[in-house]
Backbone and ligand atoms as CSV (ligand in chain L), in Angstrom:
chain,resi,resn,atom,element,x,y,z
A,1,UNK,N,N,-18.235,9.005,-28.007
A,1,UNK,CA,C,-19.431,8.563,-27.314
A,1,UNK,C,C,-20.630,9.243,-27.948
A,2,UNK,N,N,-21.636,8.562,-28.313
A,2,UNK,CA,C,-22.919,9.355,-29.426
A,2,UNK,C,C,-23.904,9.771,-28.460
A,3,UNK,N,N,-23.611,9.614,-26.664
A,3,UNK,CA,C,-24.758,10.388,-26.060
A,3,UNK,C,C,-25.084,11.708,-26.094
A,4,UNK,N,N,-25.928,12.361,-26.111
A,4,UNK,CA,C,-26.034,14.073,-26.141
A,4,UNK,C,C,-26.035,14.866,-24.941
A,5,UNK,N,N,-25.433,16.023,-25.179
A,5,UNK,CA,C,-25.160,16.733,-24.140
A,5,UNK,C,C,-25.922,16.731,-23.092
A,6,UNK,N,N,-27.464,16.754,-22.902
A,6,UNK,CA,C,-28.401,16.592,-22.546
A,6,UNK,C,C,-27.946,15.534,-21.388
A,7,UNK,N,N,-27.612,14.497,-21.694
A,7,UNK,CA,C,-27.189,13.336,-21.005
A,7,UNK,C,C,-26.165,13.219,-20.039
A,8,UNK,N,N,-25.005,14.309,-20.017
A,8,UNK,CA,C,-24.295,13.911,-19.372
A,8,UNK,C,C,-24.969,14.082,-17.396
A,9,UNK,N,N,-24.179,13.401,-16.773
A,9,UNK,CA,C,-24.071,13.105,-15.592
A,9,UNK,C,C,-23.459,14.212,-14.595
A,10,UNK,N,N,-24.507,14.670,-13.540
A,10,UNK,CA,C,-23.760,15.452,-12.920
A,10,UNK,C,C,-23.188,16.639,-13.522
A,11,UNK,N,N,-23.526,17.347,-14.638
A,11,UNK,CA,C,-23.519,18.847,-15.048
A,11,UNK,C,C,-22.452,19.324,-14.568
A,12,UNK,N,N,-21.517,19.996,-14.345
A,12,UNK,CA,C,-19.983,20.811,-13.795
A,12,UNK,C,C,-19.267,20.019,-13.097
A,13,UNK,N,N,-19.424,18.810,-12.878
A,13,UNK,CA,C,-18.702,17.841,-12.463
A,13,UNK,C,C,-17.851,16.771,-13.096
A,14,UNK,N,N,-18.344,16.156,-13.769
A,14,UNK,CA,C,-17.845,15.320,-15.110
A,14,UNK,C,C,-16.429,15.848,-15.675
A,15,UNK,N,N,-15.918,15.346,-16.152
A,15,UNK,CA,C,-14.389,15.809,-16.619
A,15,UNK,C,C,-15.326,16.519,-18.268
A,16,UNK,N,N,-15.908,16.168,-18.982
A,16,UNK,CA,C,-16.333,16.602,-20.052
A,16,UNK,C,C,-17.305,18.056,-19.963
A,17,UNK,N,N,-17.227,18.631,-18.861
A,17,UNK,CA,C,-18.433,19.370,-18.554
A,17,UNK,C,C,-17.019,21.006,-18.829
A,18,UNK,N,N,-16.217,20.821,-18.812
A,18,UNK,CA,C,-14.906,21.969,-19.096
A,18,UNK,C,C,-14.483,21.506,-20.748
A,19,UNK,N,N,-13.981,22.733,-21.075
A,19,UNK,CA,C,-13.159,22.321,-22.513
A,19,UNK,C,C,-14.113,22.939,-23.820
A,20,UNK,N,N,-13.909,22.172,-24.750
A,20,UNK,CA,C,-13.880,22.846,-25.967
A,20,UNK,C,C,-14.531,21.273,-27.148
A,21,UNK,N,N,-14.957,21.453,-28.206
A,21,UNK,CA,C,-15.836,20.558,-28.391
A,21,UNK,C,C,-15.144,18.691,-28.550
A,22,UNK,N,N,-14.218,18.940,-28.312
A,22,UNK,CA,C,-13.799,17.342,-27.671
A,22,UNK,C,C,-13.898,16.867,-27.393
A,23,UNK,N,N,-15.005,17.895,-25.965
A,23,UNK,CA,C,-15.603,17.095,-25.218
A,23,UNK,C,C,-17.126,16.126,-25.119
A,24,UNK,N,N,-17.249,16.390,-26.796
A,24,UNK,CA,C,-18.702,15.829,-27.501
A,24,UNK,C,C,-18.143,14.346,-27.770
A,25,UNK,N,N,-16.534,13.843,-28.006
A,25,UNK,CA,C,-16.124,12.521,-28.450
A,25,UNK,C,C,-15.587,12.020,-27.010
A,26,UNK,N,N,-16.089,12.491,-25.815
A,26,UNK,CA,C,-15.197,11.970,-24.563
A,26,UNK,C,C,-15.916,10.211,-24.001
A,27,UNK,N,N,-14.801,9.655,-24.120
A,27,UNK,CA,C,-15.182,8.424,-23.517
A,27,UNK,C,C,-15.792,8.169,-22.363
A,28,UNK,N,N,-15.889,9.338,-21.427
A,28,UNK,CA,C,-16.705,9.593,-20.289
A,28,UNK,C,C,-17.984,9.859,-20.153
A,29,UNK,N,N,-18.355,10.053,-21.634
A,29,UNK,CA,C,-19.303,10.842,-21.408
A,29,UNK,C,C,-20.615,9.467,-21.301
A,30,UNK,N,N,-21.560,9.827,-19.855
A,30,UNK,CA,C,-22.759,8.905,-19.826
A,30,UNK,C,C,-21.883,8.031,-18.506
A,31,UNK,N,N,-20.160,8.230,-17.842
A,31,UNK,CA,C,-19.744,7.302,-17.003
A,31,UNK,C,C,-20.200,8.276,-15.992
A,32,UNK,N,N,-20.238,7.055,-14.772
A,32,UNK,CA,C,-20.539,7.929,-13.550
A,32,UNK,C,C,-19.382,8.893,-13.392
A,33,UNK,N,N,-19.863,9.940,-12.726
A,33,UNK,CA,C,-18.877,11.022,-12.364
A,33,UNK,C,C,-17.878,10.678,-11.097
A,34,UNK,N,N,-18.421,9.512,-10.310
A,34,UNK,CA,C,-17.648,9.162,-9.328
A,34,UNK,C,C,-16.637,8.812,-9.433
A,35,UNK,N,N,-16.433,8.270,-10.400
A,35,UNK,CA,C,-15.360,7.335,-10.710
A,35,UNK,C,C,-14.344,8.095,-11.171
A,36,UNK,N,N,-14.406,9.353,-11.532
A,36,UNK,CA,C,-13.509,10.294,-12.073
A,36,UNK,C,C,-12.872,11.247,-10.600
A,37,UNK,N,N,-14.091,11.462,-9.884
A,37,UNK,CA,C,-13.845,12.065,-8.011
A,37,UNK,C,C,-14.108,11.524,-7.221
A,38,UNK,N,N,-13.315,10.311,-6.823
A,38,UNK,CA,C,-13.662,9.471,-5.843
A,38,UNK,C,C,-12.979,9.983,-4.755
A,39,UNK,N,N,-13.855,9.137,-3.929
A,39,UNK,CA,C,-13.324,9.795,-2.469
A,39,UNK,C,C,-11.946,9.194,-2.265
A,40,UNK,N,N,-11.340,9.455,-0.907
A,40,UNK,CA,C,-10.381,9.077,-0.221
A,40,UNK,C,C,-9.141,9.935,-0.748
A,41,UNK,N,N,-7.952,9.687,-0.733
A,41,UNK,CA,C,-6.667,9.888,-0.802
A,41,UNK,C,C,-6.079,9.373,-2.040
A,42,UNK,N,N,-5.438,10.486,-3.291
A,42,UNK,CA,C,-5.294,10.474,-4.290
A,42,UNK,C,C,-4.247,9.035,-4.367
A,43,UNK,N,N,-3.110,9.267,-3.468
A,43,UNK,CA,C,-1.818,8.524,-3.229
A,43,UNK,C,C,-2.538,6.878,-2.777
A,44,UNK,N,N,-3.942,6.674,-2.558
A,44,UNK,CA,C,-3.863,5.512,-2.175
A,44,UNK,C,C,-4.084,4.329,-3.375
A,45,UNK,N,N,-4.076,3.217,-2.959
A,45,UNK,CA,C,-4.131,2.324,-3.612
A,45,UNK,C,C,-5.419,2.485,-4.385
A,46,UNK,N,N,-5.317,2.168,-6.093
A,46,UNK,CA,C,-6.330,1.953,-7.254
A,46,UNK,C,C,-7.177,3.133,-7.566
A,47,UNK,N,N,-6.500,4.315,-6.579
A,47,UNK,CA,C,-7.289,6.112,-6.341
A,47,UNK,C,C,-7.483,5.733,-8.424
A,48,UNK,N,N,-8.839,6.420,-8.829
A,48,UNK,CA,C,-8.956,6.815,-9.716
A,48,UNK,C,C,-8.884,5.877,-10.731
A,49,UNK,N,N,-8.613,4.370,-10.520
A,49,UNK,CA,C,-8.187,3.249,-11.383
A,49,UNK,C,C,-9.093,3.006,-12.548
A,50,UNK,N,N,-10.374,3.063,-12.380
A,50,UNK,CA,C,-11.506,2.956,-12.986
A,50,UNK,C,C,-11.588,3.779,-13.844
A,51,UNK,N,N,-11.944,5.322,-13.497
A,51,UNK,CA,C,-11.663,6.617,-14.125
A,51,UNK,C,C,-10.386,6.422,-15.372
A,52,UNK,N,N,-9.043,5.794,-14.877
A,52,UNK,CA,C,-8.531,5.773,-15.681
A,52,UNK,C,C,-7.926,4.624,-16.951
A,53,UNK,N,N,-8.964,3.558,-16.795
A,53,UNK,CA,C,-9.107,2.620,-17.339
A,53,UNK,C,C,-10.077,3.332,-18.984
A,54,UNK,N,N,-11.153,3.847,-18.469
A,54,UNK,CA,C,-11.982,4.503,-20.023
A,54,UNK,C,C,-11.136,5.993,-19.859
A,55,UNK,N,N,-9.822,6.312,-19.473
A,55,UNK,CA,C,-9.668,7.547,-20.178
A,55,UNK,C,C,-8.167,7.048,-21.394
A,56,UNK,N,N,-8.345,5.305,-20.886
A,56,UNK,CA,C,-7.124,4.866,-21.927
A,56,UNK,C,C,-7.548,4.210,-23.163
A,57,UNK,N,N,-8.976,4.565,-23.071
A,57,UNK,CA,C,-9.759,4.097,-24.398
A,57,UNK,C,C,-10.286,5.647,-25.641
A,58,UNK,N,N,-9.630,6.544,-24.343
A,58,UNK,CA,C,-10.456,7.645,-25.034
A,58,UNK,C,C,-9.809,8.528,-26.429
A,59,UNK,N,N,-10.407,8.865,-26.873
A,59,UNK,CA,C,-10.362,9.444,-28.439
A,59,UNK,C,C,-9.688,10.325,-28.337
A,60,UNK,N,N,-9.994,11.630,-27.288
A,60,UNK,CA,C,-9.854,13.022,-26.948
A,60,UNK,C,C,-8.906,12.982,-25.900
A,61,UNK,N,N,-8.030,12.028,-25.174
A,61,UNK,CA,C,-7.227,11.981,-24.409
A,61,UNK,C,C,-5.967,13.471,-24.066
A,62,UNK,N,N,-5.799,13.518,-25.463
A,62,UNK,CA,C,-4.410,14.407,-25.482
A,62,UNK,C,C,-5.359,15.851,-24.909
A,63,UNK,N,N,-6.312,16.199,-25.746
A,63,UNK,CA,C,-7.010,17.680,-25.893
A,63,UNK,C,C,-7.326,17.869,-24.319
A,64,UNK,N,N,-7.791,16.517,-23.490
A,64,UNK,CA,C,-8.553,16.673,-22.168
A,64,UNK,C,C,-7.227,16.948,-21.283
A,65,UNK,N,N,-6.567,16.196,-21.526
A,65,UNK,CA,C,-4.815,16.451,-20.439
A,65,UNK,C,C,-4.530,18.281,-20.931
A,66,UNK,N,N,-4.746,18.275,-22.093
A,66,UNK,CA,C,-4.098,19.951,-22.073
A,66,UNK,C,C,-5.360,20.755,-21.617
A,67,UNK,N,N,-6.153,20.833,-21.757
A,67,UNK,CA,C,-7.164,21.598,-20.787
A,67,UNK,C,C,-7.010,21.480,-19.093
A,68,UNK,N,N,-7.006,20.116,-18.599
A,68,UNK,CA,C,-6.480,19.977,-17.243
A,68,UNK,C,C,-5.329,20.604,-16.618
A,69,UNK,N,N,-4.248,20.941,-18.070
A,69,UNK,CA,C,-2.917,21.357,-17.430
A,69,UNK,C,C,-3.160,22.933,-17.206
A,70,UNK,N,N,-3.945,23.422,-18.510
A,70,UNK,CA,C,-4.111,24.696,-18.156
A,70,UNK,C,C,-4.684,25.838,-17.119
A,71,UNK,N,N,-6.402,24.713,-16.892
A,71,UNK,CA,C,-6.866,25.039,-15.764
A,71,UNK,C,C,-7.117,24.136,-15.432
A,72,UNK,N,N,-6.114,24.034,-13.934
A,72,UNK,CA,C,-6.108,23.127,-12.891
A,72,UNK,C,C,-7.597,22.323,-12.508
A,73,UNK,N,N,-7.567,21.563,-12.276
A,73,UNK,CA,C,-9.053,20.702,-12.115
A,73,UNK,C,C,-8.849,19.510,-11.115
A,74,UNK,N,N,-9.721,19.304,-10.420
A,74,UNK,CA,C,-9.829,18.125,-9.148
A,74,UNK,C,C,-9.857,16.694,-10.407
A,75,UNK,N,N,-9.527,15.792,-9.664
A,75,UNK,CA,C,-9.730,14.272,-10.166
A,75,UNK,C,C,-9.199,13.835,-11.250
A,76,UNK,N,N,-9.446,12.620,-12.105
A,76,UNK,CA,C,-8.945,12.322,-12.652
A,76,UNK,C,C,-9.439,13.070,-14.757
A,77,UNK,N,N,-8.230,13.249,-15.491
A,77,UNK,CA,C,-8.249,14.479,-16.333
A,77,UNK,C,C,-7.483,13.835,-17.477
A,78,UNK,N,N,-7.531,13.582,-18.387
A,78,UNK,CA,C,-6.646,12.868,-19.422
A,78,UNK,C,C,-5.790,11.438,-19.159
A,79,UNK,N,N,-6.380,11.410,-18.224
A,79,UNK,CA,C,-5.777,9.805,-17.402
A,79,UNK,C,C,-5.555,9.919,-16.395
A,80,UNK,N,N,-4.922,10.731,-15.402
A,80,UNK,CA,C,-4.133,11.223,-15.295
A,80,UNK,C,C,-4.703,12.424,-13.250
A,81,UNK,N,N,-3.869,11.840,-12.042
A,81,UNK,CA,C,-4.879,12.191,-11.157
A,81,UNK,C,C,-4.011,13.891,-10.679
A,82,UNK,N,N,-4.563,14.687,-10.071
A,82,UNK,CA,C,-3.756,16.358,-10.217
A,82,UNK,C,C,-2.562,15.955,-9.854
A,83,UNK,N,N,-1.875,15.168,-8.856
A,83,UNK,CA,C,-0.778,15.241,-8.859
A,83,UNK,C,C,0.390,14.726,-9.605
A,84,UNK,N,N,-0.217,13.623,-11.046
A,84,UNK,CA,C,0.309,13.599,-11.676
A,84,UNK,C,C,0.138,14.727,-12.921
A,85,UNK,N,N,-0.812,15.167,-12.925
A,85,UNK,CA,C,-0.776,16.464,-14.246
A,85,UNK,C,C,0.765,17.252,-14.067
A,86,UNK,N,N,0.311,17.799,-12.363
A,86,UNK,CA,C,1.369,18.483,-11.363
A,86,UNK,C,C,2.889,18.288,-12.003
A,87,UNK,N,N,2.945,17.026,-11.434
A,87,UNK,CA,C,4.585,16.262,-11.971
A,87,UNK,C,C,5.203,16.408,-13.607
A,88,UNK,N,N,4.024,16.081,-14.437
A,88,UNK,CA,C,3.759,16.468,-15.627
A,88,UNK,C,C,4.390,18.114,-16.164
A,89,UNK,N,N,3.301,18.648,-15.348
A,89,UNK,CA,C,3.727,20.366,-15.744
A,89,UNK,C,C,5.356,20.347,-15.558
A,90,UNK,N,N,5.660,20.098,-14.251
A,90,UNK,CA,C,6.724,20.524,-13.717
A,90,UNK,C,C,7.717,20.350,-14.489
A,91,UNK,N,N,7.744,19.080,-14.780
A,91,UNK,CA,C,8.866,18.179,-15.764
A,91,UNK,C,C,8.972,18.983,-17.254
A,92,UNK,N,N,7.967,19.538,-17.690
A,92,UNK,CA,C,7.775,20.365,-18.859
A,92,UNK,C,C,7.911,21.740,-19.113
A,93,UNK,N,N,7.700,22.053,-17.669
A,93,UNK,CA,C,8.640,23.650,-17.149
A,93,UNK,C,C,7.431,24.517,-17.842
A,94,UNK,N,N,6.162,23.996,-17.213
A,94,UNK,CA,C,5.159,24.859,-17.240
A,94,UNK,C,C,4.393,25.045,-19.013
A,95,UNK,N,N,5.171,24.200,-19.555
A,95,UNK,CA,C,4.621,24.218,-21.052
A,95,UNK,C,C,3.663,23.024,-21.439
A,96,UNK,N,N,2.318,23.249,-21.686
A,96,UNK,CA,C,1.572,22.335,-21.496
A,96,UNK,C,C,1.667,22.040,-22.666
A,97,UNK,N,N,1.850,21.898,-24.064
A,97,UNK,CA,C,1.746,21.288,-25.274
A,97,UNK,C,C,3.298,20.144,-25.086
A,98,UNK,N,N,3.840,20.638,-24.153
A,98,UNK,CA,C,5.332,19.722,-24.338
A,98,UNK,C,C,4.869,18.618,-23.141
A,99,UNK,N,N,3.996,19.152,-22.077
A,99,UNK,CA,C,3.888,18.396,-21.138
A,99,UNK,C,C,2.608,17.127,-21.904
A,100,UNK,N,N,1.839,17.700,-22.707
A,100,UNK,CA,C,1.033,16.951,-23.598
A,100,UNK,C,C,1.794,15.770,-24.295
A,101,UNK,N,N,2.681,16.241,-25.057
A,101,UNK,CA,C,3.681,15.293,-25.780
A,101,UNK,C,C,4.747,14.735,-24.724
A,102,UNK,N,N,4.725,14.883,-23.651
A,102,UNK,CA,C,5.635,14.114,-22.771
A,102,UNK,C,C,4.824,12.919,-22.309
A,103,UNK,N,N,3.849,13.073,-21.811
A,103,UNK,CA,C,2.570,12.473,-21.525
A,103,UNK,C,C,2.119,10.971,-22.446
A,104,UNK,N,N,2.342,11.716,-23.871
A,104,UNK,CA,C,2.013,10.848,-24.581
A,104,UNK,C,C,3.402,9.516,-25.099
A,105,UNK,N,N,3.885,9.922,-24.913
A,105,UNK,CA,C,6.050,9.486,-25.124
A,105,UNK,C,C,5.722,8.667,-24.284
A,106,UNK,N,N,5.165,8.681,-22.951
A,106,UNK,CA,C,5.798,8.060,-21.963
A,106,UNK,C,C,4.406,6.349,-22.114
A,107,UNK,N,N,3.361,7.128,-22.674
A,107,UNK,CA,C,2.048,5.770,-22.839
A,107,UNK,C,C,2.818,4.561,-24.342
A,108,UNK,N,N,3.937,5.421,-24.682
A,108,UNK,CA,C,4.135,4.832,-26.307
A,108,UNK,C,C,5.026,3.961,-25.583
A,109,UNK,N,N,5.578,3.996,-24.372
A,109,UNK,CA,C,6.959,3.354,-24.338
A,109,UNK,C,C,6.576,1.917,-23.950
L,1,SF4,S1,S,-9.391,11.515,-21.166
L,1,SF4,FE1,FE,-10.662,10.635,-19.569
L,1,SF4,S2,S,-11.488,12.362,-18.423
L,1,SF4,FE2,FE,-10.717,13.142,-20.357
L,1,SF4,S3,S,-12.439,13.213,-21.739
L,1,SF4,FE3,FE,-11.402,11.256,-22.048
L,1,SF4,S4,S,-12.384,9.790,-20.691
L,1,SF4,FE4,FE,-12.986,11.856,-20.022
């Protein structure tokens, strides 16, 4: 995304506002922040759908899921909403570069 930092939305909120410079190519960057912390109940129907529609376009996908796994973060994070990071970790036995590459195995299939 070629907007400048300057630009982003909502300052410490944004999924791009954590991390490391990856977060200069994030497909989020300039989207509303809502759409990444929407209200209601994670488990309900289309929770986060939007959010994760441009995080399946995004460049930086893998780098943003391993930052999310490491430090825990509200909403939606490499695609991906906490309780699936959660499931993620778990399944990977707390190793976030494997839970990264599990992550990604499972979008290839
Ligand atoms: S994966 Fe999603 S939340 Fe993460 S930087 Fe890309 S668009 Fe933003």
């Amino acid at each position: 995304m070629a907007a400048g930092v300057a630009s982003l939305p909502a300052a410490g909120r944004v999924p791009v506002a954590g991390g490391g410079e990856w977060r200069l190519r994030a497909a989020c960057r300039g989207e509303d922040p809502e759409l990444f912390f929407p209200p209601g109940r994670e488990d309900g129907p289309g929770w986060g759908a939007r959010a994760r529609a441009v995080c399946r376009r995004c460049a930086v996908r893998r780098d943003c899921l391993a930052y999310a796994l490491a430090a825990p973060e509200e909403g939606v994070w490499g695609g991906l909403p906490p309780a699936g990071r959660e499931s993620l970790l778990r399944r990977a036995k707390g190793d976030v570069a494997r839970a990264v590459e599990l992550a990604a195995a499972g979008r290839a299939r």
